[in-house]
MARBA-3410 file (N, C-alpha, C, O; in Angstrom, 1 decimal):
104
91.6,107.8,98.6,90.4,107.4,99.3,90.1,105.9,99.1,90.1,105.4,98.0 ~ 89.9,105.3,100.2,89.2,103.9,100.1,88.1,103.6,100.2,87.5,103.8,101.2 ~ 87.4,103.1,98.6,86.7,102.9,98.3,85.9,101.6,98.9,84.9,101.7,99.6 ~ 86.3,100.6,98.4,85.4,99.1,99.1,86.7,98.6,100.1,87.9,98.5,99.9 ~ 85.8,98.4,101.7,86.6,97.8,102.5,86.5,97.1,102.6,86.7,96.8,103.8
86.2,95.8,101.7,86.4,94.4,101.7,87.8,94.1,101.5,88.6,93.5,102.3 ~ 87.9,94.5,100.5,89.6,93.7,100.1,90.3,94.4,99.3,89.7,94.7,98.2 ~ 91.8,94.9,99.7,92.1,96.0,99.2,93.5,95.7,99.4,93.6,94.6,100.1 ~ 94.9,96.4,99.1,95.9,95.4,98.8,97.2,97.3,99.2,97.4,98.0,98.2 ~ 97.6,97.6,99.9,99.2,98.6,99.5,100.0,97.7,98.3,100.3,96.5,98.4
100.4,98.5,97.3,101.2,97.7,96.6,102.4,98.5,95.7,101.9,99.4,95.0 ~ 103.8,98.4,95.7,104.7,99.1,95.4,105.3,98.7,93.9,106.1,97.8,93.8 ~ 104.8,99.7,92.8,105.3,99.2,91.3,105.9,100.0,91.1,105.4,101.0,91.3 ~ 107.1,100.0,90.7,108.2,101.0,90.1,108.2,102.1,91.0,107.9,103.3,90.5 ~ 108.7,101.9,92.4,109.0,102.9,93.1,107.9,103.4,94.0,108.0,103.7,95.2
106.6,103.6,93.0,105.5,104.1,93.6,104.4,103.3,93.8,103.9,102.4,93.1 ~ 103.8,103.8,95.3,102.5,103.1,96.0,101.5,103.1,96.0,100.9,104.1,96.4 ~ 100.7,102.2,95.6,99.2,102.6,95.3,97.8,101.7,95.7,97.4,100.6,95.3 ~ 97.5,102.4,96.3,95.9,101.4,96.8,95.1,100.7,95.9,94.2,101.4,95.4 ~ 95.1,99.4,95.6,94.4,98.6,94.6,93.1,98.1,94.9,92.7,98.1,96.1
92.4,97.7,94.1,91.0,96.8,94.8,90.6,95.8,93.6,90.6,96.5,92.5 ~ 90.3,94.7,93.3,90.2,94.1,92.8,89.2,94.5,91.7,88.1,95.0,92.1 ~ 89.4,94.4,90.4,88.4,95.2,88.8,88.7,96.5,89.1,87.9,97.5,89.2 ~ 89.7,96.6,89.4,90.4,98.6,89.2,91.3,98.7,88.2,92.1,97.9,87.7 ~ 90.9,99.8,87.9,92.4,100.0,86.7,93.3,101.4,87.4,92.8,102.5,87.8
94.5,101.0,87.4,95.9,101.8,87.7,96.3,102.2,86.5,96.5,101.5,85.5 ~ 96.3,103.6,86.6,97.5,104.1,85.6,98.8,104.3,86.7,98.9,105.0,87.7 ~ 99.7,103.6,86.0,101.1,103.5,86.6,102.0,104.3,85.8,101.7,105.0,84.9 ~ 103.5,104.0,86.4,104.5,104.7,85.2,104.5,103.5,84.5,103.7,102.5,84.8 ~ 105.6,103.6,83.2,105.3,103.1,81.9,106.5,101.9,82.7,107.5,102.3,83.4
106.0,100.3,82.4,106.8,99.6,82.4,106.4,98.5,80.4,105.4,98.4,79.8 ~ 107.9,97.7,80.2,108.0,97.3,79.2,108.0,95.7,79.4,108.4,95.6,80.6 ~ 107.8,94.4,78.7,107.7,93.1,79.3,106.8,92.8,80.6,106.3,93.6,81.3 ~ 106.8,91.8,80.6,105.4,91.5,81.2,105.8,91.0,82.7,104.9,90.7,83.4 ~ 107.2,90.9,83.3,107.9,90.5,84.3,108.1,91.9,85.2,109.0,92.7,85.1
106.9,92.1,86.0,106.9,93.8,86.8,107.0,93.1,88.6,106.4,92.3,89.4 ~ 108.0,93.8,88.6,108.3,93.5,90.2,106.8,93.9,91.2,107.0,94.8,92.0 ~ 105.8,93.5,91.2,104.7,94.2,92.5,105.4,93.4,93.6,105.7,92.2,93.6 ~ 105.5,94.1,94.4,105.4,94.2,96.1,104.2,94.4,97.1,103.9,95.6,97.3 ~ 103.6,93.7,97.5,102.7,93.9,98.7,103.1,94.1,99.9,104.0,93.4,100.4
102.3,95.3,100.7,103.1,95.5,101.5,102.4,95.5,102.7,102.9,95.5,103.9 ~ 100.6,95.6,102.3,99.5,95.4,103.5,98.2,95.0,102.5,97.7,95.5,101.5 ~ 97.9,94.0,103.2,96.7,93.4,102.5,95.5,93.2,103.4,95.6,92.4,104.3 ~ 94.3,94.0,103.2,93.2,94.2,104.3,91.9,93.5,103.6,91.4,93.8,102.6 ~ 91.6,92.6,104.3,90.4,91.3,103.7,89.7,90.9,104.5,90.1,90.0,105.2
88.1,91.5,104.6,86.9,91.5,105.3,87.2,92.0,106.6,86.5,91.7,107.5 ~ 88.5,93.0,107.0,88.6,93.7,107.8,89.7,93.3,108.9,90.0,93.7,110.0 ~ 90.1,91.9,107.8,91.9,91.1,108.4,92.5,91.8,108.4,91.9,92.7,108.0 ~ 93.8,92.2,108.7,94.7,93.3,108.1,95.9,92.3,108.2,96.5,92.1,109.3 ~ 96.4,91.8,107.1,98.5,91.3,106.8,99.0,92.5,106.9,98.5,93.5,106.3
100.0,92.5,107.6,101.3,93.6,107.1,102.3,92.8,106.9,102.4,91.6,107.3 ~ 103.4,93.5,106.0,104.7,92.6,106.2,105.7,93.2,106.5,105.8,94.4,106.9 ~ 106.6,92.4,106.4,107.8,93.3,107.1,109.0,93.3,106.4,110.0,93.0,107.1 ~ 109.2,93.6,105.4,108.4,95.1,104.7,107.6,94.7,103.6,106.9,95.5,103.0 ~ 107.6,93.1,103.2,106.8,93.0,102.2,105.8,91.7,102.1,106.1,90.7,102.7
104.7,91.6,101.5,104.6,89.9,102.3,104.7,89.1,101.2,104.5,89.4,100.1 ~ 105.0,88.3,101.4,105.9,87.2,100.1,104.6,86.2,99.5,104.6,85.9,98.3 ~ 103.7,85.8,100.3,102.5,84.9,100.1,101.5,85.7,99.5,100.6,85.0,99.0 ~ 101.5,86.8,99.3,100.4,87.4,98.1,100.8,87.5,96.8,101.9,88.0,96.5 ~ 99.9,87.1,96.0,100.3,87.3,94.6,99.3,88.7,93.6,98.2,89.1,94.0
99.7,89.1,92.8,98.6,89.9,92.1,98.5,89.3,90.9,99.4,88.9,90.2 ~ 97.3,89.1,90.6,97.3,88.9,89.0,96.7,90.0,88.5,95.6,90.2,88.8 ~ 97.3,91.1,87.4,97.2,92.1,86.5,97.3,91.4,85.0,97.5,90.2,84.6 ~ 97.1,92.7,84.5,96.6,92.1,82.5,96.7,94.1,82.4,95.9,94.9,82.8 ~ 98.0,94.1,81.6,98.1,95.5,80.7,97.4,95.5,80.1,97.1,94.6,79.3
96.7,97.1,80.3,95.8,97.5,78.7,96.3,98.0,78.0,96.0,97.8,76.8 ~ 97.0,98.8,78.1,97.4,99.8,77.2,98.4,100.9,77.9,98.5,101.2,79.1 ~ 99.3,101.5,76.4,100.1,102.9,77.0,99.7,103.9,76.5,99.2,104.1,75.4 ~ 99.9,104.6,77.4,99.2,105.9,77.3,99.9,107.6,77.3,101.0,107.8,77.7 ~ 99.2,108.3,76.9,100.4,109.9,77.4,99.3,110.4,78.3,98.1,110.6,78.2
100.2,110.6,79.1,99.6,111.3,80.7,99.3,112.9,80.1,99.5,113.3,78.9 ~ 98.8,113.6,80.9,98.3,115.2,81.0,99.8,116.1,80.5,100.9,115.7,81.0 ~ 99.8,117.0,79.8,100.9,117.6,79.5,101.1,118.8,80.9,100.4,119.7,81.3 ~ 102.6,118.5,81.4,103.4,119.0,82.4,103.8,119.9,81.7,104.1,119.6,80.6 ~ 103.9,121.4,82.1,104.6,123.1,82.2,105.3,122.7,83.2,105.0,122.2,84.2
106.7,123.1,82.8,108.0,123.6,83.5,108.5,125.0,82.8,108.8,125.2,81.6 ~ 108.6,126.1,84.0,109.1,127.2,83.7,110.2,127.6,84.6,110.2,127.3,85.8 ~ 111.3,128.3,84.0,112.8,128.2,84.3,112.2,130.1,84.9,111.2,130.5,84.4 ~ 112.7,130.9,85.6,113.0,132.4,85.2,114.7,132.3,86.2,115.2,131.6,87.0 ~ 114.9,133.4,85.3,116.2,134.0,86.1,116.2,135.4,86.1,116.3,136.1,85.1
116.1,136.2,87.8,115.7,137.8,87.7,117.2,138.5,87.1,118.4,138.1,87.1 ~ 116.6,139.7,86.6,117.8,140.5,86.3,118.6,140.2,85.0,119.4,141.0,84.6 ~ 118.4,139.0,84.2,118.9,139.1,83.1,118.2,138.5,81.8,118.7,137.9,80.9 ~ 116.9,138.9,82.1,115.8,138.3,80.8,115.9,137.3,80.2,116.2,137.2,79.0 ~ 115.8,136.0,81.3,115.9,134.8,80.8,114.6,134.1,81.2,114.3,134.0,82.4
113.8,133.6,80.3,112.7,133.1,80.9,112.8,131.7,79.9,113.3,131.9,78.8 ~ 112.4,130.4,80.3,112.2,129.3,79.6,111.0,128.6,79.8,110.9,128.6,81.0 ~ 109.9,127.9,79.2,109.1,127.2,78.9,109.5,125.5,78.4,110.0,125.2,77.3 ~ 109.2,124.7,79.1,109.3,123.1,78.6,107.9,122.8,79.0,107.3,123.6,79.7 ~ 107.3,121.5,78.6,106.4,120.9,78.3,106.4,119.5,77.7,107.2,119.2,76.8
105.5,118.9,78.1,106.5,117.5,78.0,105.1,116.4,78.7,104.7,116.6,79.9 ~ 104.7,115.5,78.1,103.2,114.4,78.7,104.0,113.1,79.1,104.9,112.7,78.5 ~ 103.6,112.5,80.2,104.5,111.2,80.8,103.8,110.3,80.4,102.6,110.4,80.2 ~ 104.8,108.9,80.4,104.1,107.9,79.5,103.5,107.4,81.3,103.7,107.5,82.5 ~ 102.8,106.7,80.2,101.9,105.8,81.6,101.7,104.5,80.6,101.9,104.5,79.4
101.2,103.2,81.7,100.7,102.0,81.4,99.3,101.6,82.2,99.3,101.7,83.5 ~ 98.0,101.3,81.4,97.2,100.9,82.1,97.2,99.9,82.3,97.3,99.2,81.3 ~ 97.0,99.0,83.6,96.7,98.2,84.3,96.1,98.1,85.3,96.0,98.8,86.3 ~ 95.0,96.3,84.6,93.7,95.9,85.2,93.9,95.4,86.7,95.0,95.7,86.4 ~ 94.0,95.0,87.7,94.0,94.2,88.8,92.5,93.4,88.8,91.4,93.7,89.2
92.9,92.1,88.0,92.4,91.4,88.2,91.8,90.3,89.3,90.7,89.9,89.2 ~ 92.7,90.0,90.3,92.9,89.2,91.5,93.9,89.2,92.6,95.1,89.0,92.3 ~ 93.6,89.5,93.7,94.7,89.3,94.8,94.6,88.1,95.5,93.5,87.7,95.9 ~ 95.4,87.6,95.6,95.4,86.0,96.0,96.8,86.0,97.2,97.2,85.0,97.7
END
C-alpha cells in the first residue's frame, strides 16, 4: 500500500521489489559490504512520474544498514501417502535492516 504520495521510489535489491519512501525502513534479504546494487525503476515526485527503461540511471538512493536480523521462523512439511513418511524442517531467514534516507 502507498502510503505518502509525495515521493516514493520502485526499487530492485537483490532480486526483489519494493516500494520505498523516504525515513522508511526495509527489511530486505541479507546483503554483506556496503556496495548493494539498488536499481530504480519508477520514481513518483509531487505526482511527476520517471519511468525507465528498465531502469533509471539518474537516481541515486542513499541508505545506512541497521542491522541483521532473523526473520519469522518458516514450517516446511514433506508427506508421502502410503508409506509413513512425514518430515518437518524449520528454518528463520536472515534479513538486513535498512534506513532510506534520501532519493535524489
Amino acid at each position: 500500500m502507498i502510503k505518502n504520495k509525495e515521493k516514493y521510489a520502485i526499487l530492485k535489491i537483490k532480486g526483489k521489489q519494493y516500494v520505498a519512501h523516504e525515513g522508511e525502513e526495509l527489511l530486505v534479504d541479507l546483503f554483506s559490504g556496503k556496495n548493494v546494487d539498488i536499481e530504480v525503476y519508477l520514481l513518483v515526485n509531487k505526482g511527476k512520474v520517471k519511468l525507465g527503461k528498465p531502469k533509471l540511471k539518474d537516481v541515486k538512493i542513499k541508505y545506512k544498514k541497521l542491522e541483521d536480523i532473523k526473520g519469522d521462523k518458516l514450517y516446511i512439511q514433506q508427506y508421502k501417502a502410503k508409506s509413513r513418511s512425514r518430515r518437518k524442517i524449520g528454518f528463520k531467514k536472515k534479513l538486513s535492516k535498512i534506513l532510506i534516507e534520501k532519493i535524489v
